[in-house]
N, C-alpha and C positions, 0 to 999 in steps of 0.2 A: 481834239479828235478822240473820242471813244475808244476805249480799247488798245491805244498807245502807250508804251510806256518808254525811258528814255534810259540808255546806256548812253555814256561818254566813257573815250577812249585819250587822254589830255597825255601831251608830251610839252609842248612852247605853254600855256594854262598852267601847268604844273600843280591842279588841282584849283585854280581859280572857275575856271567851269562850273563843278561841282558846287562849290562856295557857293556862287553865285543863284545858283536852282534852290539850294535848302536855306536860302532866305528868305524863299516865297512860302506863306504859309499853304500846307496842303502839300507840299513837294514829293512829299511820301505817294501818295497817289500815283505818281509817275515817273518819278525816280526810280531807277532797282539800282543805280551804281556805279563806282567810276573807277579807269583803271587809269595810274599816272604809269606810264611806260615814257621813263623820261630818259634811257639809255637805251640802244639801237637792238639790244639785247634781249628785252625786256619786248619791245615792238617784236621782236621776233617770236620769241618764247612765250609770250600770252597772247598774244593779239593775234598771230599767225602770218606777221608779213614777211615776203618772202627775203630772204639773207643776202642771195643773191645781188638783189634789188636798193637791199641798204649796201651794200658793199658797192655797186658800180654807181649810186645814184644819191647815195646817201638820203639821211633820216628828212632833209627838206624837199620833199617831190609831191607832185600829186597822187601818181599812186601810192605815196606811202600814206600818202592823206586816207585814198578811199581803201587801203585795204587795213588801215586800221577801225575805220567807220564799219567796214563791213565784220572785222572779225570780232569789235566787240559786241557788234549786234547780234554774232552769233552765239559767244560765249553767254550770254547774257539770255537767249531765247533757250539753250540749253538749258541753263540751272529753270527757266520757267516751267521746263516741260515736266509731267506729270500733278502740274500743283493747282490747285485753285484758277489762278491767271497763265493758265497755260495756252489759252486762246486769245490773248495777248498779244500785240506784235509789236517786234521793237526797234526803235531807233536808234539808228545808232550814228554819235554826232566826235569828230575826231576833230583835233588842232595837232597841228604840227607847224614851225619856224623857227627865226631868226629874231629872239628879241634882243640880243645884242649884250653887252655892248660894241663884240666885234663880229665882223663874218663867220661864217659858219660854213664848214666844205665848198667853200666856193662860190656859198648864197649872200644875199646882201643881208645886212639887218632891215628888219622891218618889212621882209618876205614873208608870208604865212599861208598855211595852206586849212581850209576847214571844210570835211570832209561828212558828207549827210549819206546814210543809208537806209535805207527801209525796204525788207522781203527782194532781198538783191537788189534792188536797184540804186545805183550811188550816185551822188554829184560832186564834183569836187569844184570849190572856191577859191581863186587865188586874191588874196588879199596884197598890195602893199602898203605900208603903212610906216608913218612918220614920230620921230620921239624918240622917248629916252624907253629903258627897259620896261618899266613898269607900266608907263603910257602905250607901247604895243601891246605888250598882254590882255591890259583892261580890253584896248580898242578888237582885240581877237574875241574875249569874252563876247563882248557885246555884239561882234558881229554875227560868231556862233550863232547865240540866242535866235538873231534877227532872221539868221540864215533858215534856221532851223523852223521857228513858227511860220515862216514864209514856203517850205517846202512842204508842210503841212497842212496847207491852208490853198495851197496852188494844186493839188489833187484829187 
């Protein structure tokens, strides 16, 4: 899609997302960036999600999903503005869960949550998924991905 370009917001990813995009050649076209916000801190403090929300609900929710999709889509539309590709719209694609190896506040391993935004509008995906740590991450990567050219492409 024309004129997209792609923020990611990765917490469960821990920067596998990211990896994953600047393998394909051309990435630069549509990549502007990725934020690892892998402490609850970090989601708060860049991303804009609300404190509140990681405190009663902790860091594996859905809306921690979408309002991290939504706020690095906006950090991210921000730095666009006044520049060349400032008529650019961006998406913005979050991962949050449980790759384990044990529970996590209460969530199971193998919970994940991937969270798609574009010009406000969010979805959030709940994935669960089976394996060892590195086996859910990949399988979050990829579903990301799937998530994402599919919400793309459905519009």
């Amino acid at each position: 899609m024309a004129g997209v370009r792609i923020a990611l917001a990765e917490s469960l990813t821990g920067g596998a997302l990211s990896s994953a995009l600047v393998e394909v050649p051309g990435a630069s076209k549509v990549l502007l960036g990725s934020v690892v916000a892998y402490d609850s801190s970090a989601k708060h403090g860049i991303l804009g999600v609300s404190r509140s929300l990681l405190t009663m609900q902790g860091a594996v929710d859905p809306e921690v999903a979408a309002q991290m999709a939504l706020g690095v889509a906006a950090k991210f539309a921000n730095a666009l503005a006044g520049s060349d590709a400032d008529s650019d719209v961006v998406l913005g694609v979050s991962t949050t869960g449980v790759a384990g190896p044990d529970p996590q506040d209460g969530k199971p391993v193998g919970l994940a949550y991937v969270g798609i935004a574009l010009a406000g509008r969010v979805e959030v995906h709940e994935l669960s998924l089976t394996g060892d740590r590195a086996s859910i991450r990949g399988q979050v990567v990829a579903a990301a991905l799937e998530l994402a050219i599919a919400f793309l492409t459905s519009k």
